[in-house]
C-alpha positions in Angstrom: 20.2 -17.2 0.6 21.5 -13.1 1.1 23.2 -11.4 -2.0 24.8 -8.3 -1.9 25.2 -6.3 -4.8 27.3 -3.0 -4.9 26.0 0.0 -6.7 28.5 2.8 -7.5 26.8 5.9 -6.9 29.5 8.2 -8.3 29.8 9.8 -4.8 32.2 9.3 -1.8 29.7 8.8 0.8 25.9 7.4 0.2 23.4 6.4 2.6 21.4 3.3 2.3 17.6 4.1 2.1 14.1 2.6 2.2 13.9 -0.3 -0.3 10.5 -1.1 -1.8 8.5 -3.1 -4.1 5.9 -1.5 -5.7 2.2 -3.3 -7.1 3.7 -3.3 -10.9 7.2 -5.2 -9.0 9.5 -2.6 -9.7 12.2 -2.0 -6.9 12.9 1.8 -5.5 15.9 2.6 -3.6 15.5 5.8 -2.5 19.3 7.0 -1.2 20.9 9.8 -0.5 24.5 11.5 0.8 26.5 15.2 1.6 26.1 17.4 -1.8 30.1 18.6 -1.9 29.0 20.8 -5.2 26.9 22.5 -2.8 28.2 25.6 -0.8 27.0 24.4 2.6 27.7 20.2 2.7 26.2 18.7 5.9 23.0 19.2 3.0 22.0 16.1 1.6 21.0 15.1 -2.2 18.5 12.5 -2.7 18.2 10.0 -5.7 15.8 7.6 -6.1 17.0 5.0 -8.1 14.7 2.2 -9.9 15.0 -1.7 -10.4 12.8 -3.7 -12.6 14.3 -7.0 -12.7 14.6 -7.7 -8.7 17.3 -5.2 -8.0 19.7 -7.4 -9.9 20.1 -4.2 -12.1 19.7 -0.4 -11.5 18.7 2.5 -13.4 20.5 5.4 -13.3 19.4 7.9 -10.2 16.8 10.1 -10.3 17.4 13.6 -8.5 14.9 14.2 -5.9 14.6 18.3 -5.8 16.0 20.3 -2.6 18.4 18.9 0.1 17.5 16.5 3.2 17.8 12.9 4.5 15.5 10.5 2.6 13.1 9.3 4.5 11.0 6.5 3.2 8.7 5.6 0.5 5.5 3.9 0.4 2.9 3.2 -2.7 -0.7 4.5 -1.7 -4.0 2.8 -2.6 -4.1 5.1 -5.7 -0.8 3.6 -7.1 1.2 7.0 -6.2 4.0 6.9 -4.3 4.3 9.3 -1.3 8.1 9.7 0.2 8.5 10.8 3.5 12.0 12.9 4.4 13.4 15.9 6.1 13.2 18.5 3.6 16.1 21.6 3.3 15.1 24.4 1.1 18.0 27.1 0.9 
């Protein structure tokens, strides 16, 4: 069976993102969407946003620093977790 759940991100426009699961069974969402506080925005923040009861319920975002499309996370061997995005600096 599919559920959907709806997360308000506080924003008019998100995009989905990688979904993962990592060793210790949290649940990453790392999203992301146009920064309108930001002079120039066709940038894009990034939040990475944490679930640790099967993404039933989510903690609040977590800023990713800079501007850029998200990309996607993955948990190396050492238990880190290495994201993978188009990075803006301005």
């Amino acid at each position: 069976m599919i559920e959907r759940y709806t997360l308000d991100t506080g924003c008019r426009c998100t995009n989905a993102g990688s979904i993962m699961t990592t060793r210790d069974g949290r649940v990453l969402w790392l999203t992301g969407g146009p920064d309108f506080g930001n002079e120039a925005p066709w940038l894009m923040r990034r939040e990475l946003r944490e679930s640790r009861d099967s993404g039933r319920a989510w903690g609040p975002p977590r800023i990713m620093p800079g501007q850029g499309f998200g990309g996607v996370v993955t948990q190396l061997a050492s238990g880190k977790l290495l994201n993978i995005s188009i990075h803006f600096v301005n």
